[in-house]
N, C-alpha and C positions, 0 to 999 in steps of 0.2 A: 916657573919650574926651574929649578936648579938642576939642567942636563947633567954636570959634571958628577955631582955629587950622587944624585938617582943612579946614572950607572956604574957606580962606587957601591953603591949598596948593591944592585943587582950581583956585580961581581963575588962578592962578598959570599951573597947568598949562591953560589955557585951557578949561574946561568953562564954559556956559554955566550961567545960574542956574537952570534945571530940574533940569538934569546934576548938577547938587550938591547941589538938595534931594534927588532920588532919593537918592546915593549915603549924603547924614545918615541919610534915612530906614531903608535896608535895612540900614545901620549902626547901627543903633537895635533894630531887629528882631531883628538878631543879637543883640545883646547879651540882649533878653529872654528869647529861648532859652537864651544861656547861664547867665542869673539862671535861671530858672523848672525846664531841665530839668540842667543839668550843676551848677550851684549854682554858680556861680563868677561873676566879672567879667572886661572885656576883658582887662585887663593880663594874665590869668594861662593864656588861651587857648592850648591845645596840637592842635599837627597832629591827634589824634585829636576834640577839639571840632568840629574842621571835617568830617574825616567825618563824625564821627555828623550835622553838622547839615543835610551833601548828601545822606545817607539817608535822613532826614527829610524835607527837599522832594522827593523823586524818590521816597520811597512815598506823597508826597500827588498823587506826578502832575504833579506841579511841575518845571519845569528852575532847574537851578542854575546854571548857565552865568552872569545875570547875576548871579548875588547872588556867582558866584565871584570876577568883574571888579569887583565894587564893595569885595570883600576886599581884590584885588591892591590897589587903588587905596588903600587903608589900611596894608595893610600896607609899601607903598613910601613912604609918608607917613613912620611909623616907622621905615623905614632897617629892616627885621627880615627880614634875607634868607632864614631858614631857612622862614617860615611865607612869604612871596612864592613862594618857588622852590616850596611845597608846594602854593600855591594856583594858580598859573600850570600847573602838571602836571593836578593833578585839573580846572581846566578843558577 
């Protein structure tokens, strides 16, 4: 992930600076899960990463609703419409 530049577009897109540390953060989070349980890094994340990772929050009791909006918001960054359009459904 390009920190710098993702919260350059956040700005951009008018989020305020809360708004954008959340969104680095849960951007972050994700990624650790993808390091620790899928073995992988962001570039190589596939629509079924992101299941398994809303199965994960939602058997801990957890909603994924925002950590799914803080996806969309990445992967619109990325211009990667096939994981946008998967993460905007599963929301």
């Amino acid at each position: 992930m390009n920190e710098e530049d993702f919260r350059k577009y956040l700005k951009r897109e008018g989020k305020k600076p809360h708004v954008v540390d959340r969104n680095v953060n849960v951007l972050k989070d994700f990624m650790s899960y993808l390091q620790e349980k899928r073995k992988k890094n962001l570039e190589a994340v596939t629509t079924d990463d992101i299941d398994a990772f809303v199965f994960e929050l939602e058997s801990k009791k957890q909603s994924a609703k925002g950590y799914l909006y803080i996806l969309m918001n990445y992967f619109h960054f990325l211009d990667n419409k096939e994981l946008l359009q998967h993460t905007s459904f599963k929301r």
